[in-house]
N, C-alpha and C positions, 0 to 999 in steps of 0.2 A: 288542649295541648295535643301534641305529635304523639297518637298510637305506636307503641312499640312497634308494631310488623311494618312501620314504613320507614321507620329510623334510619336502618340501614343506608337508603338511596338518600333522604334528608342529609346524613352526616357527609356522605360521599361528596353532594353540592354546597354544601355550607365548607366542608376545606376548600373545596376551590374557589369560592367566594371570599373566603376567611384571607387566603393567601393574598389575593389582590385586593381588598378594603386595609388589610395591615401595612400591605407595600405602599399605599397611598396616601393613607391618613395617619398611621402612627408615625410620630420621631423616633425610631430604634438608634440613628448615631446618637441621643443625648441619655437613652440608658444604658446601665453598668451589670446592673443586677436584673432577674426576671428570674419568678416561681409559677412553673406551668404544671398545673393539677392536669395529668394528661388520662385521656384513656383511650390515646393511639398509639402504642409504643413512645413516644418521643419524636413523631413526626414532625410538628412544631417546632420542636426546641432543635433538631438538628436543621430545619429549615433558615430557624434566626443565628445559630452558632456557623454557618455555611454564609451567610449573607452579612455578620455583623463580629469584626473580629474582637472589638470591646465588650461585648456581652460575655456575663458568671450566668449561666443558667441552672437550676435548681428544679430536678423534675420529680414529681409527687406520683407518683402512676397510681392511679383510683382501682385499675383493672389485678392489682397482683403483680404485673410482669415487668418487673423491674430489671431484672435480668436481661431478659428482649431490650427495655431502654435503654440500659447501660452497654450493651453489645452493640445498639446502632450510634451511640452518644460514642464509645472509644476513642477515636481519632479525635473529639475533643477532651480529655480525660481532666487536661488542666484545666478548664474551664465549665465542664459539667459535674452534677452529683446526680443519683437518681436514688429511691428508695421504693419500697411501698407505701400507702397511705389510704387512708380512709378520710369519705368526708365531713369526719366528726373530727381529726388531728388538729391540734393546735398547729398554726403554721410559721412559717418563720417571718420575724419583723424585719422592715428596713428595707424590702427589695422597693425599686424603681415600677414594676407590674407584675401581678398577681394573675396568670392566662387561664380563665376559668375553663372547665372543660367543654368540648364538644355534647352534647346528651344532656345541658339542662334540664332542658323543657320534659325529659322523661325520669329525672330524679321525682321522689314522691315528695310531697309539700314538705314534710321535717327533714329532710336529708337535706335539702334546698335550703329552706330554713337555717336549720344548723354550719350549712356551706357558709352563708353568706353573711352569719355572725362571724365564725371563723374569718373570713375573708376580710369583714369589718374591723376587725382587732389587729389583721396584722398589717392593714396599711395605714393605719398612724401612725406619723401625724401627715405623711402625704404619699403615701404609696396611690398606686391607682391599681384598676381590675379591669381585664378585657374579657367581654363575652363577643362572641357570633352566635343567636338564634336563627330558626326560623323568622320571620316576622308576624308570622300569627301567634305566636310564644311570647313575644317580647313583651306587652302588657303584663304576665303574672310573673315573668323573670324581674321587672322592674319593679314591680310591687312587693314580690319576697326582698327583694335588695333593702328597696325603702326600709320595710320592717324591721331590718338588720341594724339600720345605720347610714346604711352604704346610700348616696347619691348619684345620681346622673348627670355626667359631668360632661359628657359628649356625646353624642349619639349620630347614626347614620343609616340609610338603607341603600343598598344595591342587590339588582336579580334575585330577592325577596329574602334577602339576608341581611338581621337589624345587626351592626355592631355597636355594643354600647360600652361608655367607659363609666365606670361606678371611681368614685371618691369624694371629696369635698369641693365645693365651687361652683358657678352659676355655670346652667347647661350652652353649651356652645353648639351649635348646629353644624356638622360636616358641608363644606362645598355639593352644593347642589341639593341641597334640604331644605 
């Protein structure tokens, strides 16, 4: 897995990877609802509330700083909630996707673990989960998932960033895979 002291630069390339594999491959006009477990302020969710005027988003900040999200989420206020969270919280059922956070591959096996039972539970009976790893990560992110529940329902790699969708269903291969 991604050493802590190279995170930093890792995280920096996987959003801008993240941004253009979401713009490409996800349907964001057919969801409503989205729960993003963030630990960037809300960077994310004000990216899809800016780009998608039928998205409810629901931001979980893992970091504490909830406040920071809710100050850049404002201008959406009808349409965002933010909190703090931990990723041992039960989460909420029913959302359309579940945007795991940025820093998998650097949660320790149980927090991971725990994430992805969590994660597992609140997207019955069809919610779905989107991660972006590194690609040298993706192997034990996919196998914590498995252990959970959770399945690989779609998966992808661009400029060495795996995005993969966990839920129920036979895996579908992204264009160009």
């Amino acid at each position: 897995m991604t050493s802590p002291n190279s995170l930093a630069g890792v995280l920096t390339d996987l959003r801008a990877v993240r941004r253009e594999l979401f713009a490409v491959h996800v349907q964001w006009h057919r969801m409503s609802t989205v729960v993003e477990l963030s630990t960037d302020g809300a960077l994310l969710a004000e990216e899809l509330l800016e780009d998608f005027d039928q998205l409810s988003v629901s931001v979980l900040d893992l970091n504490g700083t909830a406040r920071e999200s809710a100050d850049r989420l404002e201008k959406f206020r009808d349409r965002a909630t933010t909190r703090n969270a931990d990723v041992l919280d039960e989460l909420q059922h029913g959302a359309d996707y579940y945007l795991l956070p940025d820093g998998l591959e650097a949660l320790g096996a149980g927090r991971l673990q725990r994430l992805f039972v969590s994660v597992s539970r609140a997207c019955l009976p069809r919610g779905r989960a989107l991660a972006c790893v590194p690609e040298e990560d993706a192997m034990a992110i996919v196998m914590a998932a498995e252990r959970a529940g959770l399945e690989v329902t779609r998966m992808g790699t661009e400029s060495g960033v795996k995005l993969i969708e966990f839920g129920t269903g036979l895996l579908r291969a992204l264009p160009g895979e």
